[in-house]
C-alpha positions as CSV (number, residue, x, y, z in Angstrom):
1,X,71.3,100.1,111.9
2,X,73.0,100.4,115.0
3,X,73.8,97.8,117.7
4,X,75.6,96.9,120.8
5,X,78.6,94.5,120.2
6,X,81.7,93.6,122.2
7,X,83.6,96.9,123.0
8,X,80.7,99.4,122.4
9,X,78.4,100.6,119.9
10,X,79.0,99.3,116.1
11,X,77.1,100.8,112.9
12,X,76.5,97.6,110.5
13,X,77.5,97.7,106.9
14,X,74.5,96.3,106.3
15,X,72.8,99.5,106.8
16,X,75.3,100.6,104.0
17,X,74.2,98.0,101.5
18,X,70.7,98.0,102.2
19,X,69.6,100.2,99.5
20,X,71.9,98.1,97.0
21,X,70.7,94.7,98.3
22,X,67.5,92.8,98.6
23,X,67.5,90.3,101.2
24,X,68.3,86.7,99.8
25,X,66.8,83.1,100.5
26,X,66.2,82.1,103.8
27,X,69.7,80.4,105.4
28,X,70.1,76.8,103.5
29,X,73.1,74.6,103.8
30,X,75.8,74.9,101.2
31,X,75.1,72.0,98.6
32,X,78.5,72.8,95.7
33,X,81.8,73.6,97.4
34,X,84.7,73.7,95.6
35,X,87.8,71.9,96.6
36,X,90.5,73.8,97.5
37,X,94.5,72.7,96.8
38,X,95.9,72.4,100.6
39,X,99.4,74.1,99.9
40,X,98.6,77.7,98.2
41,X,100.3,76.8,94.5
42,X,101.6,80.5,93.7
43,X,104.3,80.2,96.7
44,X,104.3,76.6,97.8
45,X,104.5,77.5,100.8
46,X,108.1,79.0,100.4
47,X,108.6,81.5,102.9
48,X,110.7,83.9,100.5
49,X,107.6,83.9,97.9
50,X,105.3,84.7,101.0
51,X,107.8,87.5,101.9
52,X,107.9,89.0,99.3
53,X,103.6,89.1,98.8
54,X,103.4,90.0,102.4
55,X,102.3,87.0,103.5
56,X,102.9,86.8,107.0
57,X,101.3,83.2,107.6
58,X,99.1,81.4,106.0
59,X,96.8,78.5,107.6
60,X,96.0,77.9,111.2
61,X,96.6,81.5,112.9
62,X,94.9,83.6,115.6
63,X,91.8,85.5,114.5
64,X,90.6,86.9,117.8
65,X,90.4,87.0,121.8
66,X,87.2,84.5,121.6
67,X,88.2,82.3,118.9
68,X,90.9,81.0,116.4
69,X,91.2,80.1,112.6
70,X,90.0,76.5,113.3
71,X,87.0,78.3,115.7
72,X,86.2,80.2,112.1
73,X,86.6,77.0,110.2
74,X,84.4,75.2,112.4
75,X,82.0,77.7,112.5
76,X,81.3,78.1,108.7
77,X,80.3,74.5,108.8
78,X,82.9,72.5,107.2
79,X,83.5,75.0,104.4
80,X,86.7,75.2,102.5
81,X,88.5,78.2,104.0
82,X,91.7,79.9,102.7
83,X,93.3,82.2,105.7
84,X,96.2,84.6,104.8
85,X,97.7,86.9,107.3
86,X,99.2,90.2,106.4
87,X,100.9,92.9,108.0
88,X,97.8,94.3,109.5
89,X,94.5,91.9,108.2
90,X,94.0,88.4,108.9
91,X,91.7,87.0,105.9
92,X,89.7,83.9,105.6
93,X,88.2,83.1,102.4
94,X,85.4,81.2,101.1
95,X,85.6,82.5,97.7
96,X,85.4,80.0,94.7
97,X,87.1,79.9,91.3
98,X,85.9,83.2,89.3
99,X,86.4,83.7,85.7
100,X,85.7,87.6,84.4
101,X,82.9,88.4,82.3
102,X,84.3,90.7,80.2
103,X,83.4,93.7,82.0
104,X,86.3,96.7,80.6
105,X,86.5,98.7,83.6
106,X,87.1,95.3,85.6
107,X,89.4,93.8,83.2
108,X,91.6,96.8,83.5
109,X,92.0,96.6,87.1
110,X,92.7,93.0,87.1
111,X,95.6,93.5,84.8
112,X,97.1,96.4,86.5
113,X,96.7,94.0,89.9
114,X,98.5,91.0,87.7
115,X,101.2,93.0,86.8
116,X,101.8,93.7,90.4
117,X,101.9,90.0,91.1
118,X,104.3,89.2,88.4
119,X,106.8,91.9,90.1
120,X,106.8,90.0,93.2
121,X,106.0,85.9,92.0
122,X,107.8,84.8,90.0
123,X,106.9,82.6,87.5
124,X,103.3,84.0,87.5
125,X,101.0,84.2,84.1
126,X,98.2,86.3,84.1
127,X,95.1,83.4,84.4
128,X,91.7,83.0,82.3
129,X,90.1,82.3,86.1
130,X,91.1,83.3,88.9
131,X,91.1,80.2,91.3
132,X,90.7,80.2,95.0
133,X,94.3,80.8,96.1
134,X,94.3,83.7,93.5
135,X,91.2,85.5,94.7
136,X,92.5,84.9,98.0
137,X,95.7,86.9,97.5
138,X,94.2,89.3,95.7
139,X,92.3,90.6,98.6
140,X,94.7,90.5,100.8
141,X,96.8,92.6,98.4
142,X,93.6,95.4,98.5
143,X,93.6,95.1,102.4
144,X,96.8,96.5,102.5
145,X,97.0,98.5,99.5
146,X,94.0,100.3,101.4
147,X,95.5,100.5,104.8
148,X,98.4,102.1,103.3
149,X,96.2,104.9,101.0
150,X,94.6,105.3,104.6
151,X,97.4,106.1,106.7
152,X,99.1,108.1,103.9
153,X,96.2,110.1,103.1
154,X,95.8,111.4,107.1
155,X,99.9,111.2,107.4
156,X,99.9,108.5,109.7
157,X,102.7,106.9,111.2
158,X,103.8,103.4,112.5
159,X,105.3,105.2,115.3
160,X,102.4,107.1,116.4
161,X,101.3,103.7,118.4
162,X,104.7,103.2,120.0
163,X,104.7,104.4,123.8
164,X,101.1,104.3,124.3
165,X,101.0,104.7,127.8
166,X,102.9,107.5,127.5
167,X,101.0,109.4,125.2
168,X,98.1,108.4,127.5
169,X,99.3,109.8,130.3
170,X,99.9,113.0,127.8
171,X,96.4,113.7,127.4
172,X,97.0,112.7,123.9
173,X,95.6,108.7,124.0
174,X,96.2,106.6,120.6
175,X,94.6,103.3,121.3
176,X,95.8,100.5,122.9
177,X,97.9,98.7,119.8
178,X,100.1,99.2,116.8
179,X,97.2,98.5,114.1
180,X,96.0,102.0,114.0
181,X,95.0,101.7,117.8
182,X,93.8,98.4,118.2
183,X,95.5,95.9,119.6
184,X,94.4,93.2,117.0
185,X,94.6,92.8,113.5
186,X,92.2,93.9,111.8
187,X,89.9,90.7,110.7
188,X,88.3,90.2,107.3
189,X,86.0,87.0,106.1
190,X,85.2,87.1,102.3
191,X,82.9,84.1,101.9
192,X,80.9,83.0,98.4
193,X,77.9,82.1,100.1
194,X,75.1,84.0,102.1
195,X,74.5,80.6,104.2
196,X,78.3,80.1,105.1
197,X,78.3,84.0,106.0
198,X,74.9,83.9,108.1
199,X,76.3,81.4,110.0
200,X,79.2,83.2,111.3
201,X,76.7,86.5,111.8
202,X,74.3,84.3,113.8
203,X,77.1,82.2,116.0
204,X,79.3,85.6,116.9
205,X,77.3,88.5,116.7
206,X,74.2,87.1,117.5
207,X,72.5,88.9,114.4
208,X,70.7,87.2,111.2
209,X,71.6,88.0,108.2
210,X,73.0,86.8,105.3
211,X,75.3,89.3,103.3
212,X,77.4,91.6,104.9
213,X,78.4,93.2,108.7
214,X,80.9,95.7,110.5
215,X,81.5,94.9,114.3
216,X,83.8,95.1,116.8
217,X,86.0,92.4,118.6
218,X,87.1,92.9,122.2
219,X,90.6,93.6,120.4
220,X,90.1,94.8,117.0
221,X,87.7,95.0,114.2
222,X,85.9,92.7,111.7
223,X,84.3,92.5,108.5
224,X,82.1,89.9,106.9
225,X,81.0,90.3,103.6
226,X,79.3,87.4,100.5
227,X,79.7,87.2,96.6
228,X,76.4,85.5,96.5
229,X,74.6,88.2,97.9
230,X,75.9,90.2,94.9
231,X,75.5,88.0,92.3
232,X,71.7,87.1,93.1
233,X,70.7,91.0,92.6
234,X,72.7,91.6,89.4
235,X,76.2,92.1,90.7
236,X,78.0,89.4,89.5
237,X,81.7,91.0,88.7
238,X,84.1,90.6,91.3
239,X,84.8,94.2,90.8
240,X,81.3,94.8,92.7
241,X,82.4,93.1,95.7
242,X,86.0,94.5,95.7
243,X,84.7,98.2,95.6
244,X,81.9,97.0,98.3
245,X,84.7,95.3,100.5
246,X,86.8,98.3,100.0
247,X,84.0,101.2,101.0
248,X,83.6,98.9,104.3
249,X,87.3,97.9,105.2
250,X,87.3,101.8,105.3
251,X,85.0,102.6,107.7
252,X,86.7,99.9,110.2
253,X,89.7,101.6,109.6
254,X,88.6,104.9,110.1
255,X,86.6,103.5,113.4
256,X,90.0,101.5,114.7
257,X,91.8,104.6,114.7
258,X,92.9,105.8,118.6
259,X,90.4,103.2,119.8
260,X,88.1,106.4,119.9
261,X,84.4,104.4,120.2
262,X,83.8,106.2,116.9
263,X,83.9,109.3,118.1
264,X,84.6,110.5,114.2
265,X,81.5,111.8,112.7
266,X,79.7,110.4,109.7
267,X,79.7,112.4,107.4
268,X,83.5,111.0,107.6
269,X,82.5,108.1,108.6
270,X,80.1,107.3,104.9
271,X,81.8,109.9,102.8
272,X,85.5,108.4,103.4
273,X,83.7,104.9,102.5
274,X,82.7,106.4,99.3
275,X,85.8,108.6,98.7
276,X,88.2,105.1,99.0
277,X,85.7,103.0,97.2
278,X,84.8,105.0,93.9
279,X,88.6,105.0,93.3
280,X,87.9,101.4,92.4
281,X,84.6,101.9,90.5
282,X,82.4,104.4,90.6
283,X,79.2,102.7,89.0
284,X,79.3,100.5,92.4
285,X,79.6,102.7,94.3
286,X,75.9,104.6,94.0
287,X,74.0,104.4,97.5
288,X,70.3,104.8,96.4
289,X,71.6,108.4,94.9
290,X,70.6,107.1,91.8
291,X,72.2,105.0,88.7
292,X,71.9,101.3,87.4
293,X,76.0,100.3,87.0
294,X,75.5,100.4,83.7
295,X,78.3,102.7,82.4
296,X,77.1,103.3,79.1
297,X,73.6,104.1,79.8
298,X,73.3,105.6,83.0
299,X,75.8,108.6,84.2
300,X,74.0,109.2,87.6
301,X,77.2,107.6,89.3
302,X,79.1,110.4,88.2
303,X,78.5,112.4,91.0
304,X,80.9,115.9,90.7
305,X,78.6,117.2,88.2
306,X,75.5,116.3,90.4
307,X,77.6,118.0,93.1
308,X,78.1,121.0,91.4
309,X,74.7,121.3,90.6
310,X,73.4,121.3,94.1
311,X,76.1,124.0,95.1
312,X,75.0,126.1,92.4
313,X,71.1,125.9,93.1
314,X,71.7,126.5,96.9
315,X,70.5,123.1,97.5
316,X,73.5,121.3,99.0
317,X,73.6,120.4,102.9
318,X,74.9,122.4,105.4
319,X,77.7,121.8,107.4
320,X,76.2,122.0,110.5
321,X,73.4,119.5,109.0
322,X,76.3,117.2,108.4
323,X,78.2,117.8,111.4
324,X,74.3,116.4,113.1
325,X,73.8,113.0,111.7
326,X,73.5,110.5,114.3
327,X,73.3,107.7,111.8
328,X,73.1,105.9,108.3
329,X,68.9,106.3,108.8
330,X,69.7,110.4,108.6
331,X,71.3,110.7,105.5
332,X,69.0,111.1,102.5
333,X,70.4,109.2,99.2
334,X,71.7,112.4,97.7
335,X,73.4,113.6,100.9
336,X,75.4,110.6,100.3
337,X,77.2,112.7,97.4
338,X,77.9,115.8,99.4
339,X,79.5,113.4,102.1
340,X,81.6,111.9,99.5
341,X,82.7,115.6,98.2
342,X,83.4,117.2,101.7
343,X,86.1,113.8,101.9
344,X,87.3,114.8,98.8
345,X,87.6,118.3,99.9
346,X,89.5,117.4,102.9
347,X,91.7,115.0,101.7
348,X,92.8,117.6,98.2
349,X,92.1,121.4,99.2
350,X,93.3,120.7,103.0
351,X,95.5,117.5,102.6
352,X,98.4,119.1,104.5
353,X,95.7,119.7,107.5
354,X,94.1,115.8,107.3
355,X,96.3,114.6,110.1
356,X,95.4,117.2,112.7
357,X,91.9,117.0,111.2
358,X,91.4,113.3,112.1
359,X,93.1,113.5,115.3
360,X,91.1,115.8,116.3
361,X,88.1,114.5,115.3
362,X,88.7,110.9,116.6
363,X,89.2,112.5,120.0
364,X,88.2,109.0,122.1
365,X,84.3,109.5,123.4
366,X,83.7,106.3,125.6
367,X,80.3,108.2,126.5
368,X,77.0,106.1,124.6
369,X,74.6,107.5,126.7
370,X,71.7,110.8,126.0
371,X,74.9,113.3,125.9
372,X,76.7,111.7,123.6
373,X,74.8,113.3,120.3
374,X,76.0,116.9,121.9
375,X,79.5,115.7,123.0
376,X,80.2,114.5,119.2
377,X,79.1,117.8,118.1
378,X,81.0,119.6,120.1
379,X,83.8,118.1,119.9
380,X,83.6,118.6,116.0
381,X,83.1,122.6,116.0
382,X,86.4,122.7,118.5
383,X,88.2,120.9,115.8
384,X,87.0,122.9,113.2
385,X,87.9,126.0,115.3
386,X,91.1,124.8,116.1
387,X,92.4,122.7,112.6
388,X,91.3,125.3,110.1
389,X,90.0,128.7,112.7
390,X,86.9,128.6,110.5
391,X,82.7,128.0,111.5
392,X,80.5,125.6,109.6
393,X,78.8,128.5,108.1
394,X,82.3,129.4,107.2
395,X,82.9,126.1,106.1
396,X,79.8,126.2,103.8
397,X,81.3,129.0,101.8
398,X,84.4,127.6,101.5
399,X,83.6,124.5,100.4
400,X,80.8,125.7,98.0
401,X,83.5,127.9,96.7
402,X,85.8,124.8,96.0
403,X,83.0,122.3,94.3
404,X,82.2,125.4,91.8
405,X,85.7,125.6,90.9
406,X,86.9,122.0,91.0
407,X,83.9,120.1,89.9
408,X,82.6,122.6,87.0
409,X,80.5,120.8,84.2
């Protein structure tokens, strides 16, 4: 689904869950909130702890032009929120006490993140539950650890947003601020319930619904996601919402970058989504291409033999197919996979050409109008052309040629 927001035209990650999620009960006030403690008890508030989690502030903070931390506070209706700023996310989260279900992929990943933790708190013990504070800190630890997989994976640097105006004036525009071209922060609200989350939707964007959304503030970018949205259709690990949030964050990322009104296309756009979120766990990470999360029973989420298989019956999408999609609606479930493997493509067989790739790609197209379909397309063959000297049919054999020999049965 596709709507107008502050800044320009913004593709909703709801679209993205739609064939994962049914909707949920109509909006209903919260009736069980968990207290939070008012001082975070794994630093006390000590600014050397904070340092060295990256925890720029926590509390009352900016969130946006329009409104502030209390504005979100208010907002979600008297909710307990957490707010933790970071380098380049400011979080607010909703998220209650959680304790793990015994899930093995999950439990893995939670360790590996607690051993993390203990390097930089001391003191810390890996808990039974993770509490409020915990689950809090945790996200804001995946925020960055994405931001920096991100930039490293397209070469990025922090000094490619120094001298803006400069570079401007260059005909070679990066955005208008140091995170990734926005001038903001990039803004992330993580709430437990679908009603707390609906109401923020409804007061800011205008839109109702009740479990997750992409937009775009006049400054930066934001995304809203629920754990009860999860939980109510059989996705009750926190694992499911981290690869979820993850997939997402992504996209805004991806989107922020040189302020370009998303001028990269989508087969980027979903197939970097995937590509970033199945490196947390691929059985939630499906899109309607088939599978039930169930690891033992089901192996449609492992998609490079799937892959393969369309390659070697001549049944994959084209490139100039790909390079067509105007939006979420145009992508069949399957196409989903082929999206995910040209990402992985990119970012392993032509890693050293990602940067000029992307650059190229997020040329800024401030244009929504009848042309802009042809202008996107365009602008993808010249990169194409000019990045790797090569023509989507070109492209097709190569990367054909790649899946055959990388993803083999």
């Amino acid at each position: 689904m596709d709507l107008r927001t502050q800044g320009g035209r913004r593709t909703s990650w709801a679209a993205l869950l739609a064939f994962l999620l049914l909707l949920v009960p109509a909006l209903a006030q919260d009736t069980s909130l968990e207290e939070f403690e008012e001082v975070d008890p794994y630093t006390k508030g000590d600014p050397a702890a904070l340092e060295r989690l990256g925890i720029v502030r926590t509390g009352s903070m900016p969130w946006t032009e329009t409104h502030t931390s209390d504005g979100v506070r208010e907002t979600l209706g008297g909710v307990p929120v957490i707010f933790l700023e970071t380098a380049h996310f400011r979080i607010a989260s909703t998220l209650e006490s959680y304790k793990p279900k015994g899930d093995a992929i999950e439990k893995e990943l939670l360790e590996a993140e607690f051993a993390a933790l203990k390097k930089r708190l001391r003191g810390f013990k890996a808990p039974a539950k993770l509490d409020p504070w915990l689950r809090a800190h945790l996200y804001a630890q995946r925020c960055e650890k994405l931001y920096a997989d991100f930039t490293r994976a397209f070469g990025i640097k922090e000094e490619d947003f120094l001298a803006l105006e400069a570079k401007a004036k260059e005909g070679r525009p990066m955005g208008a601020g140091p995170y990734l071209g926005q001038k903001n922060k990039y803004t992330v609200l993580v709430t437990e319930s679908t009603s707390a989350m609906a109401r923020y939707l409804k007061a800011h964007f205008q839109v109702e619904l009740e479990y997750s959304y992409r937009a775009k503030w006049p400054d930066g970018y934001f995304l809203g996601i629920n754990f009860e949205a999860f939980r109510q259709n059989g996705r009750e690990f926190d694992v499911c919402l981290h690869t979820a949030l993850i997939g997402a964050l992504a996209q805004n990322l991806l989107d922020g970058y040189r302020d370009s009104h998303q001028a990269p296309p989508n087969w980027l756009r979903y197939g970097l989504a995937h590509w970033f979120a199945r490196k947390i766990d691929t059985r939630w990470n499906q899109w309607n291409a088939g599978g039930t999360g169930d690891l033992e029973a089901d192996k449609l989420h492992i998609w490079e033999p799937r892959v393969y298989g369309l390659v070697k019956n001549e049944a994959c999408t084209s490139w100039t197919k790909m390079m067509g999609w105007k939006g979420y609606e145009d992508i069949q479930p399957r196409e989903h996979m082929v999206a995910w493997a040209a990402v992985d493509w990119v970012l392993t067989a032509r890693a050293d050409t990602a940067r000029a790739l992307l650059f190229a790609l997020a040329e800024p197209v401030n244009d929504y109008g009848p042309e802009r379909p042809a202008k996107l397309l365009a602008q993808q063959e010249r990169a194409f052309q000019k990045v790797w000297n090569q023509t989507p049919a070109e492209l097709d054999k190569a990367f054909g040629a790649w899946v055959l020999k990388s993803y083999r049965k």
